[in-house]
MDTraj code that builds the backbone (N, CA, C; nanometers):
import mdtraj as md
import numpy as np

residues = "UNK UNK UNK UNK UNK UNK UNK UNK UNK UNK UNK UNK UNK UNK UNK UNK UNK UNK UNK UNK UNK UNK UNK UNK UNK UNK UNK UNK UNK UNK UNK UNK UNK UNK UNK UNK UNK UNK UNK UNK UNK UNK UNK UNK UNK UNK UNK UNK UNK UNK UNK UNK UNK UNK UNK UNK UNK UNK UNK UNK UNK UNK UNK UNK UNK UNK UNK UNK UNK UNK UNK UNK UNK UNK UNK UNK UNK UNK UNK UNK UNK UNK UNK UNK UNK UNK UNK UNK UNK UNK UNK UNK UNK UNK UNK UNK UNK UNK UNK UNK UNK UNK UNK UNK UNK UNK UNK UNK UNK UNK UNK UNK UNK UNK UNK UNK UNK UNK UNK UNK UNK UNK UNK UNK UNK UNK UNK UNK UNK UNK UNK UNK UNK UNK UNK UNK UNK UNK UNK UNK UNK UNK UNK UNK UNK UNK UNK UNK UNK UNK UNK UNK UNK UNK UNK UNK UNK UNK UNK UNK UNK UNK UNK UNK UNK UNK UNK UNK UNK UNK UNK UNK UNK UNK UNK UNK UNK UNK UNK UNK".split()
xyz = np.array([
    [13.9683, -6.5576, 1.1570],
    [14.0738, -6.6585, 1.1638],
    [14.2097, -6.5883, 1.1654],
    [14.3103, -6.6207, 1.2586],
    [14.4309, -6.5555, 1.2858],
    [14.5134, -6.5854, 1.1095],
    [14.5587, -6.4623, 1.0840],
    [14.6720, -6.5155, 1.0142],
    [14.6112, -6.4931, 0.8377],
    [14.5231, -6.4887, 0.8662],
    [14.4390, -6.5220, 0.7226],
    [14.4680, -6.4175, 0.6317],
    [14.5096, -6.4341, 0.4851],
    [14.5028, -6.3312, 0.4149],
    [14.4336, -6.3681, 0.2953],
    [14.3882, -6.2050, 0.2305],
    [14.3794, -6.2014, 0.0680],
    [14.4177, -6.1317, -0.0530],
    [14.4600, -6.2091, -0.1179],
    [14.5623, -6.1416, -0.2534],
    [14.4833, -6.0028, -0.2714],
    [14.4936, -5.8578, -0.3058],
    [14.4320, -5.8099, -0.3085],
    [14.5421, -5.7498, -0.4584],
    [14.6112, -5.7573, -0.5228],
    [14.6611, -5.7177, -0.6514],
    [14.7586, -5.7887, -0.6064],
    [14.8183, -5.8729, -0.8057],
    [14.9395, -5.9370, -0.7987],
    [14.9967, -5.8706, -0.9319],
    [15.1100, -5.8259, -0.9530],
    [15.1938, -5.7327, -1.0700],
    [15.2965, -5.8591, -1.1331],
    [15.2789, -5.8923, -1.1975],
    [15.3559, -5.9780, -1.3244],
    [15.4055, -5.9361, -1.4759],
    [15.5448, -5.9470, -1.4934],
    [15.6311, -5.8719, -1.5948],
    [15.6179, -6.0156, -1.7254],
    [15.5751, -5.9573, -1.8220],
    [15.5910, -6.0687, -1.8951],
    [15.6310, -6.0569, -2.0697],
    [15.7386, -6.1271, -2.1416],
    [15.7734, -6.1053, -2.2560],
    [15.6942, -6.1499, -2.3629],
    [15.6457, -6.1194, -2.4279],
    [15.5438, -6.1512, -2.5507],
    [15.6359, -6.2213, -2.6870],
    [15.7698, -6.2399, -2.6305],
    [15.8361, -6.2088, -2.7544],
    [15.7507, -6.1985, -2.9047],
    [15.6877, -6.0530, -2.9089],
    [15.6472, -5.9765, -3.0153],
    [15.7502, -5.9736, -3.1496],
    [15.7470, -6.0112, -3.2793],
    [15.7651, -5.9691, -3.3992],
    [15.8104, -5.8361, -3.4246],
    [15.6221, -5.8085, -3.4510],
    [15.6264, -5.6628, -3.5334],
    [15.5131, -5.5652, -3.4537],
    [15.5203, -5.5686, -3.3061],
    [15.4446, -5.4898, -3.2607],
    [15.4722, -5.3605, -3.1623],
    [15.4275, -5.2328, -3.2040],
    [15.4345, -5.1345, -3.1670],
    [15.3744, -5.0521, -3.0191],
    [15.4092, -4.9527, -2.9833],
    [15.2846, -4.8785, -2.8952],
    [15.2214, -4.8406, -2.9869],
    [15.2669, -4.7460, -3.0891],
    [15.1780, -4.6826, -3.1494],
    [15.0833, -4.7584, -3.2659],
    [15.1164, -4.9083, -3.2907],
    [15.0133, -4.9504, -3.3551],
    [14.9267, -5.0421, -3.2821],
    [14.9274, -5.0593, -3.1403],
    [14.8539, -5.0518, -2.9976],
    [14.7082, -5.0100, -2.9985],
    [14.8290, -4.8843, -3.0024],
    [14.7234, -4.7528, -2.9986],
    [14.6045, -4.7254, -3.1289],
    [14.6748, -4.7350, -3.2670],
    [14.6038, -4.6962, -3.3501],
    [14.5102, -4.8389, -3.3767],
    [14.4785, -4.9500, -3.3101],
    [14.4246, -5.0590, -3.3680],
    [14.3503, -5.1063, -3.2597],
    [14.3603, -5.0612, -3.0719],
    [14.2914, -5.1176, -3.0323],
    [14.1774, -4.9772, -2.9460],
    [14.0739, -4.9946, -2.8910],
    [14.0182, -4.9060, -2.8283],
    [14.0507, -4.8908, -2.6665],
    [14.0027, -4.8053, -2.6151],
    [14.0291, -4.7545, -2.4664],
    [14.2126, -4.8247, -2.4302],
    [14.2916, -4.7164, -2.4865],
    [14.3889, -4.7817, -2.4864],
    [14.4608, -4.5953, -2.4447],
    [14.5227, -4.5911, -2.3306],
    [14.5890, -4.4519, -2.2945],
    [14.7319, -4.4528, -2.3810],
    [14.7646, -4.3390, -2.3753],
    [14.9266, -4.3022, -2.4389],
    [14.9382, -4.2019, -2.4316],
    [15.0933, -4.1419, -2.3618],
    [15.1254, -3.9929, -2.3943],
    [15.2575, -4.0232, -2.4272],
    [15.3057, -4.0187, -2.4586],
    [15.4830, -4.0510, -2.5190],
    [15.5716, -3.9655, -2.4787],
    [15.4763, -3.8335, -2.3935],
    [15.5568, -3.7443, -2.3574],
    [15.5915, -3.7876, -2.1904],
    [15.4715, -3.8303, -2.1560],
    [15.5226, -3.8785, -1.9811],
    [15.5357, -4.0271, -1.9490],
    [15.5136, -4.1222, -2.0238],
    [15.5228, -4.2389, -2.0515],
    [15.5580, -4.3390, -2.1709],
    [15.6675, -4.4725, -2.1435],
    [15.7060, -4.5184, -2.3103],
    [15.6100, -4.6078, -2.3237],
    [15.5060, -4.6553, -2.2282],
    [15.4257, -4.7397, -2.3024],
    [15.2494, -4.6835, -2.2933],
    [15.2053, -4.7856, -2.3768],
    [15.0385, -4.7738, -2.3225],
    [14.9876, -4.8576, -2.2192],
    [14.8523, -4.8042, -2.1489],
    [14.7843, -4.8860, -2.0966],
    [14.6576, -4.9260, -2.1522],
    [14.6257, -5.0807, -2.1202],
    [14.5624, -5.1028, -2.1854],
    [14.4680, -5.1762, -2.0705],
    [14.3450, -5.1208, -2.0527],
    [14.2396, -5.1664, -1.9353],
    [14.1364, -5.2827, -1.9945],
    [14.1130, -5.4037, -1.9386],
    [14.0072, -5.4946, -1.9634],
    [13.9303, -5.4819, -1.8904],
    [13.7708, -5.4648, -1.9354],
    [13.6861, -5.4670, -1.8091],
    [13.6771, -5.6173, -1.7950],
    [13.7001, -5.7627, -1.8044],
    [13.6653, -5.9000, -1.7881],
    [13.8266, -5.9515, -1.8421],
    [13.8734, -6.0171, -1.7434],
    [13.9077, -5.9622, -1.6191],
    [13.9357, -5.8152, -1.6150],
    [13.9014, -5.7712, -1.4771],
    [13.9558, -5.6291, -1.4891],
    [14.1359, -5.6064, -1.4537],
    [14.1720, -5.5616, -1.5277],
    [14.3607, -5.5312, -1.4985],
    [14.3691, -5.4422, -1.5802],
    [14.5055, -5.4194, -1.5647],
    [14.5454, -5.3169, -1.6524],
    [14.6620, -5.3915, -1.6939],
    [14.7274, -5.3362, -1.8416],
    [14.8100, -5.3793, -1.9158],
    [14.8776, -5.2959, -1.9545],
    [15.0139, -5.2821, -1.9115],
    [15.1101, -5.1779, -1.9809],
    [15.2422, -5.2613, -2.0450],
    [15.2010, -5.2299, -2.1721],
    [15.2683, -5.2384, -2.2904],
    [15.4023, -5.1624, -2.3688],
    [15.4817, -5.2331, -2.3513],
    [15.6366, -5.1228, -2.4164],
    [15.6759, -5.2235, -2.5665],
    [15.7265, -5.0846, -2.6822],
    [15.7551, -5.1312, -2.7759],
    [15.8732, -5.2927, -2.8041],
    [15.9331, -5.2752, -2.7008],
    [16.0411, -5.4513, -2.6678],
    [15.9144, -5.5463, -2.6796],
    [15.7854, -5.5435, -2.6455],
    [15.6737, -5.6535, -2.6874],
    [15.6933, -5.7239, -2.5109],
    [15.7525, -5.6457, -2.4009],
    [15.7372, -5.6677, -2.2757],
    [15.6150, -5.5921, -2.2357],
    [15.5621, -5.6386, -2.1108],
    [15.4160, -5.6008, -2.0536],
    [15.4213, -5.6417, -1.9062],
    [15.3452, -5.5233, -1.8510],
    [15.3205, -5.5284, -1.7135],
    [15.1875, -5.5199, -1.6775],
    [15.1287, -5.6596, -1.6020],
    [14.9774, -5.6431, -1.5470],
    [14.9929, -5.6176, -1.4131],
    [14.8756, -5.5308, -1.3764],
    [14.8256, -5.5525, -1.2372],
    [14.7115, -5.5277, -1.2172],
    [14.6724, -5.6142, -1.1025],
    [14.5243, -5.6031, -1.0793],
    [14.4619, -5.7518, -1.0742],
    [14.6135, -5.8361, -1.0963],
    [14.5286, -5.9995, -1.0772],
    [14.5011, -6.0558, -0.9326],
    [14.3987, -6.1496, -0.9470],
    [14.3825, -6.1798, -0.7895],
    [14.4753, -6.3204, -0.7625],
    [14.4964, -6.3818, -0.9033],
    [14.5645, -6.5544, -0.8292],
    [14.6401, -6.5230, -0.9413],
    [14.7193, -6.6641, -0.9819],
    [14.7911, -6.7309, -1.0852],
    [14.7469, -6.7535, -1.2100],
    [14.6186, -6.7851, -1.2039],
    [14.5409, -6.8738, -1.2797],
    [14.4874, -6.8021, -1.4117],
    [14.4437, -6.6266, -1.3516],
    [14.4490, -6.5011, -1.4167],
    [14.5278, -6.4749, -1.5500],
    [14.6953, -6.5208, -1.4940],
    [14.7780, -6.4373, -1.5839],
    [14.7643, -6.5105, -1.7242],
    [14.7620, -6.6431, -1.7026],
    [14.7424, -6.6504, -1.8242],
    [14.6360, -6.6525, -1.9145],
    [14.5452, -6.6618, -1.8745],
    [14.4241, -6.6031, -1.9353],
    [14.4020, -6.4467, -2.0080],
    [14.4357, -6.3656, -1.9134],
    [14.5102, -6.2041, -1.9560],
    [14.5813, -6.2127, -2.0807],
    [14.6965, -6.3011, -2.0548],
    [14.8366, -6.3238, -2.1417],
    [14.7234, -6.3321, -2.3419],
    [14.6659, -6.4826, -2.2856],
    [14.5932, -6.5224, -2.3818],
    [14.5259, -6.3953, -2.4481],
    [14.4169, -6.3417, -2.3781],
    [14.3229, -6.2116, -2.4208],
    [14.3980, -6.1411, -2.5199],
    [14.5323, -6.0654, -2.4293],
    [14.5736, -5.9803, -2.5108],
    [14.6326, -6.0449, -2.6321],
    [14.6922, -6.1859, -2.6151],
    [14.7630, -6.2249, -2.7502],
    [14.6719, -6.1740, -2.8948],
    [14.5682, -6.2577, -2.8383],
    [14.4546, -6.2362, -2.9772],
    [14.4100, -6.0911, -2.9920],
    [14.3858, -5.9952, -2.9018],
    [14.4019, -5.8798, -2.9643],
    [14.4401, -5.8198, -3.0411],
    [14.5968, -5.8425, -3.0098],
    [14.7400, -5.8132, -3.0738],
    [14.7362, -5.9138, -3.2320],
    [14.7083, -5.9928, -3.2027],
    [14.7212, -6.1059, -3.3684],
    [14.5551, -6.0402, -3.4466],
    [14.4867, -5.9766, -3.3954],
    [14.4067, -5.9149, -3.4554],
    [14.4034, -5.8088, -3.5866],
    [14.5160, -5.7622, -3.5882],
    [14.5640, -5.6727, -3.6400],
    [14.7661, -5.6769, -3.6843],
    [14.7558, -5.8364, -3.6974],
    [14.8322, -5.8741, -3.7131],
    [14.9974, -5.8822, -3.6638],
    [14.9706, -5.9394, -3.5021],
    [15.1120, -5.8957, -3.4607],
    [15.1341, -6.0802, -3.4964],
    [15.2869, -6.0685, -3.4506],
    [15.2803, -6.2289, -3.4273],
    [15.3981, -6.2172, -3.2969],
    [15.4123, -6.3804, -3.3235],
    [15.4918, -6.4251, -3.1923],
    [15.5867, -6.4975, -3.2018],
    [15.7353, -6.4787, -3.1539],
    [15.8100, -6.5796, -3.1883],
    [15.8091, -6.7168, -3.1206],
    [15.7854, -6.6909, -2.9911],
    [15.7649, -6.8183, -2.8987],
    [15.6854, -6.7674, -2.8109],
    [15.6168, -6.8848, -2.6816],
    [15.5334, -6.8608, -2.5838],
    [15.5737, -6.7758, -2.4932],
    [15.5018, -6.6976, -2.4363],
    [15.5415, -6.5601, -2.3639],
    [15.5770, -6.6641, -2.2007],
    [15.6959, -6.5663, -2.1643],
    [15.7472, -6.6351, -2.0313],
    [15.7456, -6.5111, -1.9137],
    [15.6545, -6.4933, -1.8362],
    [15.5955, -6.4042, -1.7121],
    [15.6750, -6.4642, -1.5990],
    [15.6755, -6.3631, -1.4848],
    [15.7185, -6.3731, -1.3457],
    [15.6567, -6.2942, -1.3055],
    [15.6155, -6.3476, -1.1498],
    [15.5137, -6.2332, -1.0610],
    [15.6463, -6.1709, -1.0254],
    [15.6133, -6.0372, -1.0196],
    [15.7062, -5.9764, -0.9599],
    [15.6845, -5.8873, -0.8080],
    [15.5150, -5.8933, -0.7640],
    [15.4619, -5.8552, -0.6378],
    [15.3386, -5.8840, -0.6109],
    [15.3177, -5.9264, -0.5352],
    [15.1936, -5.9490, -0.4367],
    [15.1263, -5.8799, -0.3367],
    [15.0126, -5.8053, -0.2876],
    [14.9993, -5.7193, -0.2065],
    [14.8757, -5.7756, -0.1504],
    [14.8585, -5.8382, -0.0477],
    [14.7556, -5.8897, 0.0410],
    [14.7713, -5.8123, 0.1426],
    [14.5724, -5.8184, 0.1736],
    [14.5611, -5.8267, 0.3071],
    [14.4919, -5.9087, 0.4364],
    [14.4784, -5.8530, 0.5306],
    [14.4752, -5.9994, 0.6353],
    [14.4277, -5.9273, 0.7830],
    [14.4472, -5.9927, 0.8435],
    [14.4044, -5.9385, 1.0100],
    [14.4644, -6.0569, 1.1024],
    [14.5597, -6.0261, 1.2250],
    [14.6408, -6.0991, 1.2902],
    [14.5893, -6.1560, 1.3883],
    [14.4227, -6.1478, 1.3951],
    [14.3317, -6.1835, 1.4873],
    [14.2988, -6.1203, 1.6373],
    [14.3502, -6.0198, 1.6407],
    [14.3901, -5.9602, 1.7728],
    [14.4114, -5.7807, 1.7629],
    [14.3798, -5.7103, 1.8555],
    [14.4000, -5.5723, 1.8120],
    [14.5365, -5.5427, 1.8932],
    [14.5853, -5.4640, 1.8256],
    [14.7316, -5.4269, 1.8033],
    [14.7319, -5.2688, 1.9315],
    [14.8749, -5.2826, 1.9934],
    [14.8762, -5.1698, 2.0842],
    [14.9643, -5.1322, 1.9990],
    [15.0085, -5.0538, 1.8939],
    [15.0917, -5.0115, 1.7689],
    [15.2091, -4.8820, 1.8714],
    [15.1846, -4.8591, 1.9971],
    [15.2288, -4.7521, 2.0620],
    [15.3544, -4.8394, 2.1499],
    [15.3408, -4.9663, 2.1799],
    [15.4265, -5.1011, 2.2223],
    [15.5139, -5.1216, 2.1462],
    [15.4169, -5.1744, 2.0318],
    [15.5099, -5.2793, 1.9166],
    [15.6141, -5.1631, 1.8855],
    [15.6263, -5.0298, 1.8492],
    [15.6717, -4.9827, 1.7655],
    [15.8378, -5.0253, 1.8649],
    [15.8318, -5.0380, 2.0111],
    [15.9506, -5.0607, 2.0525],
    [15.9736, -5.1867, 2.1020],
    [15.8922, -5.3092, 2.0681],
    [15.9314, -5.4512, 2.0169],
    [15.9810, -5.4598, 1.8869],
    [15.9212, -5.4563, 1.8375],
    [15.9940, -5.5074, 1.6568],
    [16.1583, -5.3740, 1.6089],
    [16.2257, -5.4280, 1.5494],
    [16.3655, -5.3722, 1.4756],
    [16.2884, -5.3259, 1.3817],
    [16.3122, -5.2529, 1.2908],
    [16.2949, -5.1677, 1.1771],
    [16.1409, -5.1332, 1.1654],
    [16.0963, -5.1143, 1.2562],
    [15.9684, -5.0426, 1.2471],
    [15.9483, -4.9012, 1.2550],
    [15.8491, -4.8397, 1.1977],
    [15.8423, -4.6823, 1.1984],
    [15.6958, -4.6837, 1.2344],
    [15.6576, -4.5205, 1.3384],
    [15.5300, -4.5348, 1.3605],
    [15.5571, -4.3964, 1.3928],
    [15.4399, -4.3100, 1.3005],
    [15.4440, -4.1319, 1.3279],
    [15.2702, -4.1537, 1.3018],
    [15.1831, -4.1537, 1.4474],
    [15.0549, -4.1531, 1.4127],
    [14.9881, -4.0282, 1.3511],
    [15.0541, -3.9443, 1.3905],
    [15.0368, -3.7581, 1.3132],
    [15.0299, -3.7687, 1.1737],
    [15.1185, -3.8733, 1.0780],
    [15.1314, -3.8663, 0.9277],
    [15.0531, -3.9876, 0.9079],
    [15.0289, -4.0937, 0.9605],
    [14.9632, -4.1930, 0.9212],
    [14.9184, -4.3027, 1.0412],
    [14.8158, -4.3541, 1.0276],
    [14.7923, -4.4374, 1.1409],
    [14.7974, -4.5527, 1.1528],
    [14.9135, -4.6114, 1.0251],
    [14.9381, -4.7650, 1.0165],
    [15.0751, -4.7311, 1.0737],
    [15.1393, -4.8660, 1.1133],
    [15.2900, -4.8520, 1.1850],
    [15.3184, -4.9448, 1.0760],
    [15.4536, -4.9223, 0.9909],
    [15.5130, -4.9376, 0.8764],
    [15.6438, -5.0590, 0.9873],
    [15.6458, -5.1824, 0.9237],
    [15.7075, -5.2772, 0.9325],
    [15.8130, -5.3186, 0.8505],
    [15.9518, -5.3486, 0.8315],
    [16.0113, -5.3965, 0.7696],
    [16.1261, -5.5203, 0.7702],
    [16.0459, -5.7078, 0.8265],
    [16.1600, -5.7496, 0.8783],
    [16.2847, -5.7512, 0.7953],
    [16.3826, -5.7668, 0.9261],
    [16.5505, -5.7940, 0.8677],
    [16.5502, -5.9353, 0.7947],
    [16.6016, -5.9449, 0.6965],
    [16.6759, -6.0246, 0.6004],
    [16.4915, -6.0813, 0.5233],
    [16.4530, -5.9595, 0.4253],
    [16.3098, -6.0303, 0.3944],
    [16.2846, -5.8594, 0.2946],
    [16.2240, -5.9264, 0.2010],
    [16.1721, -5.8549, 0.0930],
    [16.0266, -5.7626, 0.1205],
    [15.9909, -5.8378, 0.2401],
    [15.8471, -5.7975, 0.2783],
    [15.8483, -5.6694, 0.3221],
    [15.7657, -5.6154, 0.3210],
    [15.6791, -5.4966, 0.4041],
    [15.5172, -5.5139, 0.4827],
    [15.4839, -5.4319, 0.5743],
    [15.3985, -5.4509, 0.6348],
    [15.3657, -5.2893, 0.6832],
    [15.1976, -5.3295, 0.6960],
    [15.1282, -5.1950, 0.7098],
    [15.0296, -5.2800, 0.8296],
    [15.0728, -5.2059, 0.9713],
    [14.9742, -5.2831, 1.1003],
    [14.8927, -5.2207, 1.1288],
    [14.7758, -5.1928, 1.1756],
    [14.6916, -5.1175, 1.2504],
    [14.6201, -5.1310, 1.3668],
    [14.6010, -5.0827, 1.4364],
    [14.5219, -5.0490, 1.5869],
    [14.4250, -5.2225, 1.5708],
    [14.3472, -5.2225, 1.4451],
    [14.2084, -5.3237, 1.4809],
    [14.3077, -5.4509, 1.4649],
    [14.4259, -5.4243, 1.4476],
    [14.4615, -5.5622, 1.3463],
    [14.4561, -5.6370, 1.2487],
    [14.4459, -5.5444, 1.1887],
    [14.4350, -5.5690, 1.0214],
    [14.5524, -5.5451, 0.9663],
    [14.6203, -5.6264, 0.8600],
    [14.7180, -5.5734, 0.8168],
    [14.7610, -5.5740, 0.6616],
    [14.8488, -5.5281, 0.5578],
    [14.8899, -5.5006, 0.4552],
    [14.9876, -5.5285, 0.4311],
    [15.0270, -5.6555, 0.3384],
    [15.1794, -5.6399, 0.3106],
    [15.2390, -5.6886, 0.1726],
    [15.3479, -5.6234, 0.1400],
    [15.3825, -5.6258, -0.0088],
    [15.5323, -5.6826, -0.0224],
    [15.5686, -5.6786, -0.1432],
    [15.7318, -5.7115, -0.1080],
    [15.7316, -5.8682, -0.1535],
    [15.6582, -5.9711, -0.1753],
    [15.6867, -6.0687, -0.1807],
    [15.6143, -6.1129, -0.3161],
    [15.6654, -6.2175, -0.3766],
    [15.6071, -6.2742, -0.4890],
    [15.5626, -6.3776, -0.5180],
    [15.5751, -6.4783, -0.4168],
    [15.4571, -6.6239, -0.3976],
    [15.4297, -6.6219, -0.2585],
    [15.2871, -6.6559, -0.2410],
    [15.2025, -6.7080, -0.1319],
    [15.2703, -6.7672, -0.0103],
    [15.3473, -6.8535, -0.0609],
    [15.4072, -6.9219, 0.0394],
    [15.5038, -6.8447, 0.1074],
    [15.5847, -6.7210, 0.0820],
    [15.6639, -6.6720, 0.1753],
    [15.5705, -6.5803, 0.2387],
    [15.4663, -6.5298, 0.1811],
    [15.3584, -6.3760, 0.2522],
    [15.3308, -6.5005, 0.3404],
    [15.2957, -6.6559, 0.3239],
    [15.2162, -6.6729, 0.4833],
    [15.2948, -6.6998, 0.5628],
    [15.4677, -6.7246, 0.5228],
    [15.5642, -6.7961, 0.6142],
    [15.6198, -6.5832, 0.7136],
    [15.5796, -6.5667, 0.6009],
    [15.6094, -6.4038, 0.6575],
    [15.4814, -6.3672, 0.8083],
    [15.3688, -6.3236, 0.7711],
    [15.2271, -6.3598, 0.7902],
    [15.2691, -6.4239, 0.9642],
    [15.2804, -6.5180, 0.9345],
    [15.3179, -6.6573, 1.0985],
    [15.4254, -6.6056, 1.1638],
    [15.5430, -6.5631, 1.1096],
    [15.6422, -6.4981, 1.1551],
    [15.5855, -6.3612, 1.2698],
    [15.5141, -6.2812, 1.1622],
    [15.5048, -6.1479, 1.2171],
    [15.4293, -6.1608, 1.3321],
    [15.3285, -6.2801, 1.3470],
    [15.1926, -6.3179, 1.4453],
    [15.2652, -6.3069, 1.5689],
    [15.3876, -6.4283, 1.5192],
    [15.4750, -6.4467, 1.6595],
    [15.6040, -6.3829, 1.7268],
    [15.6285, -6.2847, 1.6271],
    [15.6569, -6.1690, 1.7069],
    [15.6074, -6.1062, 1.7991],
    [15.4356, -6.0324, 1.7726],
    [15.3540, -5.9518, 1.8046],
    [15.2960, -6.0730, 1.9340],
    [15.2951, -6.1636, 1.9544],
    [15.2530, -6.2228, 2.0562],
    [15.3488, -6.2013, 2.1702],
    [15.4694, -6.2253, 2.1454],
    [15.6251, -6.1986, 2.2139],
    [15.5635, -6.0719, 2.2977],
    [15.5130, -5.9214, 2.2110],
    [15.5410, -5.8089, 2.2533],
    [15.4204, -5.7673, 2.3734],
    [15.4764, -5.7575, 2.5296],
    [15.3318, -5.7234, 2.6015],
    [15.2345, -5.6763, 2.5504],
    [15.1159, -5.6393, 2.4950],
    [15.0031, -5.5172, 2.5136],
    [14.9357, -5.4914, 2.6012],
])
top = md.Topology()
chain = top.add_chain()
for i, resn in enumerate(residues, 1):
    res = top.add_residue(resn, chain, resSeq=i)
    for name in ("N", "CA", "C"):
        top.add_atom(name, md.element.get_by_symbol(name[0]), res)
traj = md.Trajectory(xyz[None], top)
């Protein structure tokens, strides 16, 4: 199906507003939990159900990635709360998250002459010697795009659904514009 994509990781920043909770009492209270303090200020903290990862900074802010929808984060959110109140953190109020990226992928239904497009589309880059996706960037748009030969494509930069598909339809009808 032309156009079609799938969330393939979504990254969401979210405040716990945390009390009295630490990295290092994170660390000393929960298991499979990374830390080096020397190359990083927070921990990560991996769930196998859901699988994500959780990085944790002493402000009681947190960064997941690895969700597939919406529906995820707070469930995650939840998990870790009770972790954390396990060992007694608390909370001043309900934690307030924003996606902050989305990275789907998709296929434009059609195989791509990437040796064309690169001189249809504005801000495109294409060095098949270093890589064999042609790197996309439209004007006035947060997005990015990764095209390839079969027509498959990759793109990041955006943070709800609705602009990756208004993006997505956009890019289709460019690439139709461009002879192959």
């Amino acid at each position: 199906m032309e156009g079609r994509i799938k969330v393939q990781n979504m990254v969401v920043s979210c405040n716990l507003f945390t009390n009295n909770c630490s990295v290092k009492k994170v660390v000393n209270n929960l298991k499979d939990v990374q830390y080096d303090p020397n190359k990083f200020p927070g921990a990560c903290i991996r769930l196998k159900e859901p699988k994500v990862s959780i990085l944790i900074f002493d402000s009681g802010r947190i960064v997941i990635s690895g969700l597939k929808n919406k529906k995820m984060i707070k469930k995650v959110i939840r998990i870790l709360k009770n972790k954390l109140k396990s060992f007694g953190v608390t909370f001043s109020k309900s934690p307030v998250w924003k996606v902050q990226n989305i990275v789907v992928s998709g296929d434009v239904g059609f195989p791509l002459n990437l040796n064309k497009i690169i001189y249809g589309l504005n801000k495109a880059e294409y060095n098949p010697e270093q890589f064999p996706g042609l790197v996309y960037k439209p004007i006035n748009s947060k997005l990015s795009f990764l095209l390839f030969n079969t027509g498959k494509i990759v793109c990041t930069g955006g943070n709800n659904i609705e602009n990756i598909n208004k993006g997505v339809k956009e890019l289709i009808k460019n690439l139709k514009k461009i002879k192959q």
